[in-house]
N, C-alpha and C positions, 0 to 999 in steps of 0.2 A: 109843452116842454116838460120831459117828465124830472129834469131836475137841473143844478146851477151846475154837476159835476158831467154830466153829459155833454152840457151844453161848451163848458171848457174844452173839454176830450174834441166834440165837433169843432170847434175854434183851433185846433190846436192842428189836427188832422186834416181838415180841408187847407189850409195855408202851409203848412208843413208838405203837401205834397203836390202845391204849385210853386214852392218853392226846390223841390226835387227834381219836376221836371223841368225846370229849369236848366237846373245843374246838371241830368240830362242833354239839353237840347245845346248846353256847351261842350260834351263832352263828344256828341254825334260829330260839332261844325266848330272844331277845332280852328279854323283859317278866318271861320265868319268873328265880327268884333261882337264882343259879348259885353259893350255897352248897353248895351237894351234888357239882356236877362237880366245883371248887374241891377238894374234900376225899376226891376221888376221886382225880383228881390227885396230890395229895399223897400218900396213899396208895401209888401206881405210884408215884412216884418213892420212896417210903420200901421198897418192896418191890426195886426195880430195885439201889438200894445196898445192902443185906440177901443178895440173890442176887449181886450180883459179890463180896462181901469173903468169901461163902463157895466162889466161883471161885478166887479168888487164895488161899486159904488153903495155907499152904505144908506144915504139918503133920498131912499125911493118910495114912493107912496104906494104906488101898485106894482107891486112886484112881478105878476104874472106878464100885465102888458111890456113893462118894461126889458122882461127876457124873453119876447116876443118880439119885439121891437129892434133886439140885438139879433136875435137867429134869424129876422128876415133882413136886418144889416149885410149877417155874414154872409146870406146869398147872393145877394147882389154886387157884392166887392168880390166876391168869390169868380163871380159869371165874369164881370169886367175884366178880372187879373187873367181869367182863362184864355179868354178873348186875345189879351195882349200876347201872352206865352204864343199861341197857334198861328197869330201873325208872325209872328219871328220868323 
């Protein structure tokens, strides 16, 4: 990770445009009920504040592991939310 402002901008970008195709995918199926994207969304945004408050945590011993530990977080909640969008 070459830094903690990177790794926000990747935080910020990946969730920001699972939650666009979201809004997308209700703007295609307009008739379909967009309970599901709805709670997708929510979701990305409940992951998005979960992975900054543990950015800014100020009480970390090893810094390197612990922003390693966050960007292979965000991958993996990343894959899942994708997953859920594609099912819709």
């Amino acid at each position: 990770m070459s830094s903690v402002k990177n790794l926000k901008k990747d935080i910020n970008y990946t969730l920001g445009d699972i939650i666009e195709e979201c809004y997308v995918w209700e703007l295609l199926n307009p008739k379909d009920d967009s309970k599901k994207s709805e709670a997708i969304i929510d979701e990305a945004i409940a992951t998005f504040d979960e992975l900054l408050s543990k950015v800014h945590a100020k009480n970390v011993e090893n810094k390197k592991a612990h922003f390693k530990s966050i960007s292979a977080e965000l991958e993996s909640k990343a894959t899942a939310l994708v997953e859920k969008v594609n099912s819709l």
